[in-house]
VEXNURO-564912 format. One record per residue: residue in three letters; x, y, z of N, C-alpha, C, O in turn; residue number from 1. Coordinates in steps of 0.2 Angstrom, whole numbers, plus 5000, padded with zeros to 4 digits. Layout:
# VEXNURO-564912
ALA  X  Y  Z  X  Y  Z  X  Y  Z  X  Y  Z  NUM
...
END
This chain:
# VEXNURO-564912
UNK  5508  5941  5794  5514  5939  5789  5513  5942  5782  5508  5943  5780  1
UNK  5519  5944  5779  5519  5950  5772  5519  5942  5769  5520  5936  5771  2
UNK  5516  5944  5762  5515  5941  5757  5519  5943  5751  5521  5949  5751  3
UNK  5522  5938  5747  5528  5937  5744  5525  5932  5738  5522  5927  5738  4
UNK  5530  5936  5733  5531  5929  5727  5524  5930  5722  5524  5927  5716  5
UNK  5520  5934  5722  5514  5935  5717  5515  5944  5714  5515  5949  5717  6
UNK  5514  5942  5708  5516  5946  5704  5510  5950  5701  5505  5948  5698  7
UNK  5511  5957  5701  5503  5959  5701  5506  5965  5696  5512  5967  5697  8
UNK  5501  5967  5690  5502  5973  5682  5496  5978  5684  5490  5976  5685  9
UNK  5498  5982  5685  5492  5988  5687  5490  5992  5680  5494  5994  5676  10
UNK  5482  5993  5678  5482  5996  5673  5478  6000  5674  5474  5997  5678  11
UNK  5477  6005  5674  5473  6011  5678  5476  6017  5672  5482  6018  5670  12
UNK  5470  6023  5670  5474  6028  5664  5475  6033  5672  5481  6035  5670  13
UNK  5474  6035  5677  5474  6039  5682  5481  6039  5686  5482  6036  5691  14
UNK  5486  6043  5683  5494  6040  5687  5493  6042  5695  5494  6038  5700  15
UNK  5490  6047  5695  5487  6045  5705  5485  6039  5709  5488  6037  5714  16
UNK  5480  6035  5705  5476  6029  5708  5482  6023  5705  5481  6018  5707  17
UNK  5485  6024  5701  5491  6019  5698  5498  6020  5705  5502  6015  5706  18
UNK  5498  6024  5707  5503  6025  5710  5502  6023  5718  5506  6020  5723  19
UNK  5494  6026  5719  5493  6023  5727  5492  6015  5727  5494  6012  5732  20
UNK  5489  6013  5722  5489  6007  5723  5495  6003  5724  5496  5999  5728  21
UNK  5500  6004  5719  5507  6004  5720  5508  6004  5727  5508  5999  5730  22
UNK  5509  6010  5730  5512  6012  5736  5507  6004  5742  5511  6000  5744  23
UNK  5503  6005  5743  5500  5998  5747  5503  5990  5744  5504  5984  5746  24
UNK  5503  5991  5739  5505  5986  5735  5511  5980  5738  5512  5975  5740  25
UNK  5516  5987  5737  5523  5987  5739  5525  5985  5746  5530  5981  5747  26
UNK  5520  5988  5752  5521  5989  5759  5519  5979  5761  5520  5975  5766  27
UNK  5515  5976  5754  5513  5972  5758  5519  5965  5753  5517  5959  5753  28
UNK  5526  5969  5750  5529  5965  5749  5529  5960  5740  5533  5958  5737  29
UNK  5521  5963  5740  5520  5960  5731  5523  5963  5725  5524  5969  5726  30
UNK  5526  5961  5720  5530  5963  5717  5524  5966  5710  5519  5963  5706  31
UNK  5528  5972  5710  5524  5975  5703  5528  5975  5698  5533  5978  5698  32
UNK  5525  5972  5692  5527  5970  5687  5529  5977  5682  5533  5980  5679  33
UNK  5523  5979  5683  5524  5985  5679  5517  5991  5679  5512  5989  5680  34
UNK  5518  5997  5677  5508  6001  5675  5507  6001  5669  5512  6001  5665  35
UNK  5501  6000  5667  5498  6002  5659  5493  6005  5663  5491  6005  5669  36
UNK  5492  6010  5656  5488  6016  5656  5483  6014  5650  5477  6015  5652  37
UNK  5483  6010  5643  5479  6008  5642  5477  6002  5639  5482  5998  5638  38
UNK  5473  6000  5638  5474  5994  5637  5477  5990  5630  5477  5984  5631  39
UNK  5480  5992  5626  5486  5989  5622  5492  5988  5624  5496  5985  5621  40
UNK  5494  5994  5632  5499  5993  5635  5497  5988  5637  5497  5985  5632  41
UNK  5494  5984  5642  5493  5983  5646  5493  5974  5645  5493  5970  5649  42
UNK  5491  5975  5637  5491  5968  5635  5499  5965  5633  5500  5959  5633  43
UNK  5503  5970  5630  5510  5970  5630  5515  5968  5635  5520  5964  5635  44
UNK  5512  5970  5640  5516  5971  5647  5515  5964  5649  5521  5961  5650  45
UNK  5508  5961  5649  5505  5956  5654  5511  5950  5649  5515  5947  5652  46
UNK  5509  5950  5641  5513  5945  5637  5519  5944  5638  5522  5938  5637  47
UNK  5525  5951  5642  5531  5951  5642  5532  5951  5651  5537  5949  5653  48
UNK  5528  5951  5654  5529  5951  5662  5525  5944  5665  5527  5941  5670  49
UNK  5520  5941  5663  5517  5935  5664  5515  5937  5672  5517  5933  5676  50
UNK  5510  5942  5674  5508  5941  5680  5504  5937  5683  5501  5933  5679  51
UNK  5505  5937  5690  5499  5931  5693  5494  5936  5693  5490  5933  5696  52
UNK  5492  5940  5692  5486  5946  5696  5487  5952  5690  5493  5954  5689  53
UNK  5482  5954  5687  5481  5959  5686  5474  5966  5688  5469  5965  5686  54
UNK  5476  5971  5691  5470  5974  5693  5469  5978  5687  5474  5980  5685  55
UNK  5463  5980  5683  5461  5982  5677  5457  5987  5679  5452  5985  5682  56
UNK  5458  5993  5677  5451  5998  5677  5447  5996  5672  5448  5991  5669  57
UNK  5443  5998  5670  5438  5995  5663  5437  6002  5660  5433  6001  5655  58
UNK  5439  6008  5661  5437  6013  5657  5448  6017  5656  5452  6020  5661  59
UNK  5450  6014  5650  5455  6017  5651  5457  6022  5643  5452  6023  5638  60
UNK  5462  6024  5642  5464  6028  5636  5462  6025  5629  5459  6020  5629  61
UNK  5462  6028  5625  5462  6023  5620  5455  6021  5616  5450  6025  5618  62
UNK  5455  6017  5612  5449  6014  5610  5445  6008  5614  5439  6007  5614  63
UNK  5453  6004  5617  5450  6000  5622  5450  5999  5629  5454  6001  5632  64
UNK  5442  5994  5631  5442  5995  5636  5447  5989  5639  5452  5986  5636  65
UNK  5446  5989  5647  5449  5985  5652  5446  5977  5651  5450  5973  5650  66
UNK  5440  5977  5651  5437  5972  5649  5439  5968  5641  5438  5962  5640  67
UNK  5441  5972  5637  5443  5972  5631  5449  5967  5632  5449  5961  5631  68
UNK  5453  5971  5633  5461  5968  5636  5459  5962  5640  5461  5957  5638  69
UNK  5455  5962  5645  5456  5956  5648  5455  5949  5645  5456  5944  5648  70
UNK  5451  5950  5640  5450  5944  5634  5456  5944  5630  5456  5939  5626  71
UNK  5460  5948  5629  5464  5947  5625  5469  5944  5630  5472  5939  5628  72
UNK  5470  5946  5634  5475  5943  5639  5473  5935  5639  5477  5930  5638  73
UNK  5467  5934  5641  5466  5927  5642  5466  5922  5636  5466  5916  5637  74
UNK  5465  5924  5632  5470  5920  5626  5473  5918  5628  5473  5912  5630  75
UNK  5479  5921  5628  5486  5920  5628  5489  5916  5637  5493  5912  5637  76
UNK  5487  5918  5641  5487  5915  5649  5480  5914  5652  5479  5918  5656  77
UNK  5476  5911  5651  5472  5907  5656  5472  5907  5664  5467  5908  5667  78
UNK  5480  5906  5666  5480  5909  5673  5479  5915  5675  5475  5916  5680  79
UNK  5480  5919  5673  5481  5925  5676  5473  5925  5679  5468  5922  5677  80
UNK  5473  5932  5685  5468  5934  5688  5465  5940  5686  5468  5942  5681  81
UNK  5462  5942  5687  5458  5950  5686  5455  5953  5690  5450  5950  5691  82
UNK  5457  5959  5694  5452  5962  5698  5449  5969  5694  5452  5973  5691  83
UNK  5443  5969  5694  5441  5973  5687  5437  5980  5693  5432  5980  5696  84
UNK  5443  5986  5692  5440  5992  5695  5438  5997  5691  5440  5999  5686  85
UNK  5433  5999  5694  5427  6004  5691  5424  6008  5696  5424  6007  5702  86
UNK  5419  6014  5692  5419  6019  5695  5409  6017  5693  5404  6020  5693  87
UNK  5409  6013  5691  5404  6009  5687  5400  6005  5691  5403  6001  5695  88
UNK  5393  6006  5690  5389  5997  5695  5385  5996  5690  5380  5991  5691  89
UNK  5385  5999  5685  5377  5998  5683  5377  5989  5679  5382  5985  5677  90
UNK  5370  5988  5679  5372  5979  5677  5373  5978  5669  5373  5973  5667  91
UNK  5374  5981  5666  5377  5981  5659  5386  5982  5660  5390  5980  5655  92
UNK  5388  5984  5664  5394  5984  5666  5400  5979  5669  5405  5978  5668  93
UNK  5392  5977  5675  5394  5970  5677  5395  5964  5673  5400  5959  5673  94
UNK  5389  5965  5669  5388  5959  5665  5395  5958  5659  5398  5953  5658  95
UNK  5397  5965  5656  5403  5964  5653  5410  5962  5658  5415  5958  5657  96
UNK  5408  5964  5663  5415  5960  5667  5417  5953  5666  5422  5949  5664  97
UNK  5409  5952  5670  5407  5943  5668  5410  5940  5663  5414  5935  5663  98
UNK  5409  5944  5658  5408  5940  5649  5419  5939  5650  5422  5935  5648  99
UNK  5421  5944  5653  5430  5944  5652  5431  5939  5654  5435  5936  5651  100
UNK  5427  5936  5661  5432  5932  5666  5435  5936  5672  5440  5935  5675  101
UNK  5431  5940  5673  5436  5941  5680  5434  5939  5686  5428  5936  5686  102
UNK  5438  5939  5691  5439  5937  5696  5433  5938  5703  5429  5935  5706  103
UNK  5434  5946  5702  5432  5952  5705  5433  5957  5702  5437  5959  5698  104
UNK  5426  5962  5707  5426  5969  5704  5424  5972  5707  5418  5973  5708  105
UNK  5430  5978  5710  5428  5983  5716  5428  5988  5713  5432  5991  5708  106
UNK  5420  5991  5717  5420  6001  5715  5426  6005  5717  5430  6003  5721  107
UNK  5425  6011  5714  5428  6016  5716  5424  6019  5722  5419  6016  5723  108
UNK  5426  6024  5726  5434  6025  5728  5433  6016  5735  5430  6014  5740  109
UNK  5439  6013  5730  5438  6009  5735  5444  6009  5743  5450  6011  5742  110
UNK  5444  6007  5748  5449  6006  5752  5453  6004  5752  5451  5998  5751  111
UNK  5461  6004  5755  5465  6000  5756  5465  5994  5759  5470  5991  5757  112
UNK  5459  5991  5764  5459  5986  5767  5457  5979  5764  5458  5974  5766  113
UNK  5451  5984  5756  5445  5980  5754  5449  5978  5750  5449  5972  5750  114
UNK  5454  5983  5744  5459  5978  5742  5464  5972  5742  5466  5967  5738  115
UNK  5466  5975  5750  5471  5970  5751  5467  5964  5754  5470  5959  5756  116
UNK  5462  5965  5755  5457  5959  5758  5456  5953  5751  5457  5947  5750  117
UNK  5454  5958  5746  5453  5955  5739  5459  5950  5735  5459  5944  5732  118
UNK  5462  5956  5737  5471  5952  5733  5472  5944  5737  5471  5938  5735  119
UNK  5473  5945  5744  5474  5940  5749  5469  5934  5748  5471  5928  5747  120
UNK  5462  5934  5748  5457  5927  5747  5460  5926  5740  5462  5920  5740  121
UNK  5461  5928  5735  5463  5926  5727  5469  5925  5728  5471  5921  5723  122
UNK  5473  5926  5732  5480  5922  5732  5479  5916  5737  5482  5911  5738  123
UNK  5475  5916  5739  5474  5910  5746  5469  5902  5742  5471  5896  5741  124
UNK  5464  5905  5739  5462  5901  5733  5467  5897  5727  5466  5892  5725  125
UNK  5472  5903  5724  5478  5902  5719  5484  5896  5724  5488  5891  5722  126
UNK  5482  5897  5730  5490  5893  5734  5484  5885  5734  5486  5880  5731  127
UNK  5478  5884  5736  5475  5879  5736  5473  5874  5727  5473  5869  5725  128
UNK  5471  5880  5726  5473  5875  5718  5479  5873  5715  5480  5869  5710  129
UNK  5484  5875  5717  5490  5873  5714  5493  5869  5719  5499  5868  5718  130
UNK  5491  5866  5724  5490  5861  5729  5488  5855  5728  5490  5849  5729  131
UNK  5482  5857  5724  5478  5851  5721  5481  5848  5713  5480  5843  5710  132
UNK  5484  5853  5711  5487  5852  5704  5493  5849  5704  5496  5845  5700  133
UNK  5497  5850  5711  5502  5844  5711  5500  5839  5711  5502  5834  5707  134
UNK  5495  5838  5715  5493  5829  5716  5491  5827  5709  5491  5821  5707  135
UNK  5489  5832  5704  5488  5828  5697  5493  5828  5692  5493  5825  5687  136
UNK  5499  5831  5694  5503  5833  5690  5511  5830  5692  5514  5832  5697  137
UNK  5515  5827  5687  5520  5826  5688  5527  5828  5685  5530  5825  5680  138
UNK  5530  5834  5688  5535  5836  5685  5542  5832  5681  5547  5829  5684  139
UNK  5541  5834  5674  5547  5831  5671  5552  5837  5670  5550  5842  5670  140
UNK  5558  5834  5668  5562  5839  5666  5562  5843  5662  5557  5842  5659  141
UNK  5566  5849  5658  5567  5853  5652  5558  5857  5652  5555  5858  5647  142
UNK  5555  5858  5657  5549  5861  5659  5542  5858  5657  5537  5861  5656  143
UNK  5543  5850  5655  5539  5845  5653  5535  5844  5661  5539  5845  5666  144
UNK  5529  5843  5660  5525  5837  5665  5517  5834  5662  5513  5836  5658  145
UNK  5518  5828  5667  5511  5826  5662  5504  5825  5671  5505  5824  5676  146
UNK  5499  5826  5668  5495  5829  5669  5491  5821  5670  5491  5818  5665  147
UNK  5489  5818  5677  5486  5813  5676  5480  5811  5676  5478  5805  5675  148
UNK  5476  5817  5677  5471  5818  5678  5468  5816  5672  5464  5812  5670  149
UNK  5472  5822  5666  5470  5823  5660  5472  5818  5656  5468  5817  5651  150
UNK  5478  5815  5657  5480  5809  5653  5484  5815  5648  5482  5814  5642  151
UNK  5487  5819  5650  5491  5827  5643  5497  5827  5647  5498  5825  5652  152
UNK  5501  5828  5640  5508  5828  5644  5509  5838  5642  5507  5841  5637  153
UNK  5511  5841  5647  5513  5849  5643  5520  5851  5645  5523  5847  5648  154
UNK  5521  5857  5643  5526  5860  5644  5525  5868  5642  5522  5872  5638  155
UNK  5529  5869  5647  5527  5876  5652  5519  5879  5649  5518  5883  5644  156
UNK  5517  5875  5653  5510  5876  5652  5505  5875  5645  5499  5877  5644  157
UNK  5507  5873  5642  5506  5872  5632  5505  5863  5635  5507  5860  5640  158
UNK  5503  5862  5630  5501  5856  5629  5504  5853  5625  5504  5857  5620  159
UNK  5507  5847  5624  5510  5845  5616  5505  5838  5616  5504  5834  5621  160
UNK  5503  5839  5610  5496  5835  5605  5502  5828  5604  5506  5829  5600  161
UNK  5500  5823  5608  5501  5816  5604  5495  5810  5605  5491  5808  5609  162
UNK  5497  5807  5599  5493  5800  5601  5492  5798  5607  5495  5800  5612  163
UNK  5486  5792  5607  5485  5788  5614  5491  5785  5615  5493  5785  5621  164
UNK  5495  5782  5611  5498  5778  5612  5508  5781  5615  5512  5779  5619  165
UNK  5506  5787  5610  5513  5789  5613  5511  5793  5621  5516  5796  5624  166
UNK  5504  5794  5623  5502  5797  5629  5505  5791  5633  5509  5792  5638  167
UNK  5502  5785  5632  5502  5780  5638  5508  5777  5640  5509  5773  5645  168
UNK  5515  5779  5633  5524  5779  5633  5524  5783  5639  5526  5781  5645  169
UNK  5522  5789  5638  5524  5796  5642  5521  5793  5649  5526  5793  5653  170
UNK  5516  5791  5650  5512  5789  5656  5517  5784  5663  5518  5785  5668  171
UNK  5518  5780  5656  5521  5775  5661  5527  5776  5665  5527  5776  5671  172
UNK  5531  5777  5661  5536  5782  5660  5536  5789  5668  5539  5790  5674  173
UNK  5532  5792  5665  5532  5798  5671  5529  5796  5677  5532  5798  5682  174
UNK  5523  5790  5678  5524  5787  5683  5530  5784  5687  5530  5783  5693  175
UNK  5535  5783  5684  5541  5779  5688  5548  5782  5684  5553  5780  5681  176
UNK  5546  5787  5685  5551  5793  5686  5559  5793  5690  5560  5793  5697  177
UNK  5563  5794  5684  5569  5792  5687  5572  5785  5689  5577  5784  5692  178
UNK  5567  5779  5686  5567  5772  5687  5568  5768  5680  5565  5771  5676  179
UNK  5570  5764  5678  5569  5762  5671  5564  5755  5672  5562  5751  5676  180
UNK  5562  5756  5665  5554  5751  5664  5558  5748  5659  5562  5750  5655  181
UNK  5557  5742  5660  5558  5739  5656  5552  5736  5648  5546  5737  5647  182
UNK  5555  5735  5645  5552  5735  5636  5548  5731  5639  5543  5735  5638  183
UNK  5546  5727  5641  5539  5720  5639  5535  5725  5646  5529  5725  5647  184
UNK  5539  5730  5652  5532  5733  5656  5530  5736  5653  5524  5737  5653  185
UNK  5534  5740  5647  5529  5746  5642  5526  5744  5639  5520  5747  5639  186
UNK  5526  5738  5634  5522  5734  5629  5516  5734  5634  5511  5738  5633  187
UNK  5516  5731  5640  5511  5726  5641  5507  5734  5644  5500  5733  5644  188
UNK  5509  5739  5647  5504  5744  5648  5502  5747  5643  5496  5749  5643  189
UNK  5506  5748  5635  5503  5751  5630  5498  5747  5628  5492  5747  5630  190
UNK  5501  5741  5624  5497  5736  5621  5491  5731  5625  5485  5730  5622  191
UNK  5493  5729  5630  5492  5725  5633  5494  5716  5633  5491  5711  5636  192
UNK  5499  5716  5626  5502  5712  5626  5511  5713  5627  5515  5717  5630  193
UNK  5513  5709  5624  5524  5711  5622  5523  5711  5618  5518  5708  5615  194
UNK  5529  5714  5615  5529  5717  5607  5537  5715  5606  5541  5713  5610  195
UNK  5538  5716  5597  5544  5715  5596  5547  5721  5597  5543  5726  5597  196
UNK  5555  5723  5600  5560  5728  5603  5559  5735  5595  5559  5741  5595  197
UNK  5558  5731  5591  5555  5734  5585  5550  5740  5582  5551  5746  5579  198
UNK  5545  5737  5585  5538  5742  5589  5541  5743  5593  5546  5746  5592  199
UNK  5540  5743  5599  5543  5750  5604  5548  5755  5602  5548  5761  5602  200
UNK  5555  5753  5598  5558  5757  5596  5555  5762  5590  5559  5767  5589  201
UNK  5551  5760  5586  5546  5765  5581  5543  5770  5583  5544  5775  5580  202
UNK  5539  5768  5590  5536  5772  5596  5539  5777  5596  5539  5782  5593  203
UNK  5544  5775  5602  5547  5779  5605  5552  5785  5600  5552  5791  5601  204
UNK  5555  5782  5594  5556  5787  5587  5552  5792  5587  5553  5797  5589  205
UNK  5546  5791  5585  5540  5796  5583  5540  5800  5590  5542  5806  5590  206
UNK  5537  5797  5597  5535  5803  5599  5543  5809  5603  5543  5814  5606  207
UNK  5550  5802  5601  5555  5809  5601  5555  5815  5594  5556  5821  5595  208
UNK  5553  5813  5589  5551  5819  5585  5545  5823  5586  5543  5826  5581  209
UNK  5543  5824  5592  5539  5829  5594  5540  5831  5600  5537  5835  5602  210
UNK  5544  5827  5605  5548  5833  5610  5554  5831  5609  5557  5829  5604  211
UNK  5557  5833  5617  5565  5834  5619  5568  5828  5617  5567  5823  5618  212
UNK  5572  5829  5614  5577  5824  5612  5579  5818  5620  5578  5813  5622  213
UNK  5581  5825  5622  5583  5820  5630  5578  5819  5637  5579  5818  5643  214
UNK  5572  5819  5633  5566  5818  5640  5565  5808  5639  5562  5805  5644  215
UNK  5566  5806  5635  5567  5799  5638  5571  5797  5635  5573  5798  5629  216
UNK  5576  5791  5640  5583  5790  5640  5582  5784  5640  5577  5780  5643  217
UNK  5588  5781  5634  5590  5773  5634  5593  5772  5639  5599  5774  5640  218
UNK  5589  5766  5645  5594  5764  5650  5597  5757  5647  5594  5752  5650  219
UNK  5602  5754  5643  5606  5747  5639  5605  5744  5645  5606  5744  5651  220
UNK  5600  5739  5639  5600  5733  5643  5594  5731  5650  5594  5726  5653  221
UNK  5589  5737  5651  5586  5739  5656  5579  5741  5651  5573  5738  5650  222
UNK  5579  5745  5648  5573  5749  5644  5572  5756  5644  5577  5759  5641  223
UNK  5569  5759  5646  5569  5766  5646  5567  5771  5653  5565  5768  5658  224
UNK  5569  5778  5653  5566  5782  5660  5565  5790  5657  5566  5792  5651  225
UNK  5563  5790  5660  5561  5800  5662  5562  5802  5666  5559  5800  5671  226
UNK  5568  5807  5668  5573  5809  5672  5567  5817  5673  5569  5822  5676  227
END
């Protein structure tokens, strides 16, 4: 079966070895994002194409390495993957991989199969954790969800910083999603008591001034939901 739907940035300074990997790439259906040559492309590209996979040479144009980039990269996205390719074994080389985060890291000249063997376990891994991340994770609208593992509400992947107390609004809320809770089930799960209509609505004021206006809705006469 062709694999589909994962997005791979090849960075490689050699347009030969940039191009064959491409060409296998391609036959097995994965979508390429784009080439960099070195690594300041390379980190532009990943910010503006947002890959699931990038394969990195570690010796590229430039002043910086692969390994360089891929610390910069990971700033910015934490998902992303790295296969870190070299012509290199020695263990000061290795150990700098390490220090990036990468995934993997194949010698040169490597094969057609041992790649696509590579790419395949790291997408098979990538489909199981994000398997397990639904069951903690409950999607809201306007690209919000809250995380229940964590007790975090985020949005496209960022985290937006609030109180416990406006966490466990969000909580209850995304728990019974698409349902309306009423004012004394929210008191009694925040507070642990009921509250006046007063406090909850103070609540609820502050943590809409730090999201969506429209991610929690007055249901009249019912209390509140998250659509």
């Amino acid at each position: 079966m062709k694999n589909t739907g994962k997005r791979i940035l090849i960075v490689e300074d050699e347009l030969i070895s940039a191009e064959y990997l491409k060409e296998i790439l391609l036959k097995e259906n994965y979508t390429i994002v784009g080439i960099a040559n070195s690594g300041e492309e390379a980190i532009s590209q990943a910010k503006r194409e947002r890959p699931d996979l990038i394969l990195m040479d570690i010796m590229l144009e430039g002043s910086m390495s692969g390994c360089e980039a891929a610390v910069h990269i990971h700033q910015h996205d934490k998902e992303v993957k790295f296969i870190c390719l070299t012509a290199y074994a020695e263990d000061e080389m290795i150990e700098y991989a390490i220090e990036a985060d990468v995934t993997a890291y194949l010698l040169k000249p490597y094969r057609e199969s041992e790649i696509l063997a590579t790419i395949k376990l790291i997408c098979s891994h990538d489909e199981v954790t994000a398997s397990e991340k639904k069951k903690e994770e409950i999607p809201l609208s306007e690209g919000y969800s809250f995380n229940l593992k964590l007790h975090r509400l985020f949005r496209y992947k960022r985290e937006i910083y609030l109180g416990k107390k406006s966490l466990k609004l969000i909580e209850i809320l995304a728990k019974n999603r698409d349902v309306s809770v009423s004012n004394e089930q929210i008191c009694n799960f925040i507070w642990g008591e009921d509250k006046n209509d007063r406090t909850l609505r103070s609540l609820i004021h502050r943590v809409r001034q730090l999201i969506d206006d429209e991610l929690i809705q007055n249901v009249n006469g019912l209390g509140y939901k998250i659509v």
